[in-house]
N, C-alpha and C positions, 0 to 999 in steps of 0.2 A: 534301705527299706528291707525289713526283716521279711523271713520266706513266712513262717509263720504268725500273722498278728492276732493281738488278741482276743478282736470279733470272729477272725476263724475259727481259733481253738476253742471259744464258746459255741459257738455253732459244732463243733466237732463233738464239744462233752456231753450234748442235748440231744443228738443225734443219738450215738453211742448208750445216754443215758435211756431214750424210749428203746433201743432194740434190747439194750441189758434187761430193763426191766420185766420187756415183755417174754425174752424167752426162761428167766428165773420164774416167773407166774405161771408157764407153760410146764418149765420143769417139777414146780411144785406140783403144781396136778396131775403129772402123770404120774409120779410119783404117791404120792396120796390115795390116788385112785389102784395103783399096784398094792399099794400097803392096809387100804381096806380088804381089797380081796383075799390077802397072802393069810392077814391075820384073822377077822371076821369072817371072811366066806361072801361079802357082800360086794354084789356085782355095780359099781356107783361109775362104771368110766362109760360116757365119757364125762359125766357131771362134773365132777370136780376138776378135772381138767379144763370145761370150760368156763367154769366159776375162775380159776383161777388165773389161769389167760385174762381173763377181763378185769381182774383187780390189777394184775401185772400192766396193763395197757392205761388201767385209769392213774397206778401210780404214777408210771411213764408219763402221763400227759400233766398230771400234778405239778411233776418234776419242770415240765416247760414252760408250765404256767407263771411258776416262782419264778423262774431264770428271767422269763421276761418281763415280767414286774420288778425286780431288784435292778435290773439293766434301764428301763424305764424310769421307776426313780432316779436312780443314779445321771442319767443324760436330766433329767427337771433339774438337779441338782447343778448342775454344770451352766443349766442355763440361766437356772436365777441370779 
């Protein structure tokens, strides 16, 4: 029996996959939000930061959505 199988490491990629997402969506906006100010003068944080947190968080859950639907096919598959 392998240490690692490969419903773990799928559960590890989904895992992995919503915390990457969400802190790249966190990063963009702070990011963005420093880059309005530096360049325009326009004071937008924390907007953009939270705008973009929540698209990072619905990609993230996107991402989970697919993995379990592909996974889900694939077992109907096994069973027809």
């Amino acid at each position: 029996m392998a240490l690692f199988n490969k419903e773990f490491m799928q559960a590890w990629v989904v895992g992995l996959n919503l915390v990457i997402s969400t802190v790249v969506g966190l990063a963009m906006g702070i990011g963005l939000d420093y880059l309005m100010e530096k360049w325009f003068g326009w004071n937008t944080r924390p907007w953009l930061t939270v705008i973009f947190l929540i698209f990072g968080i619905i990609a993230g859950f996107k991402d989970l959505y697919m993995m379990a639907k592909k996974q889900n096919d694939q077992s109907n598959k096994k069973s027809s």
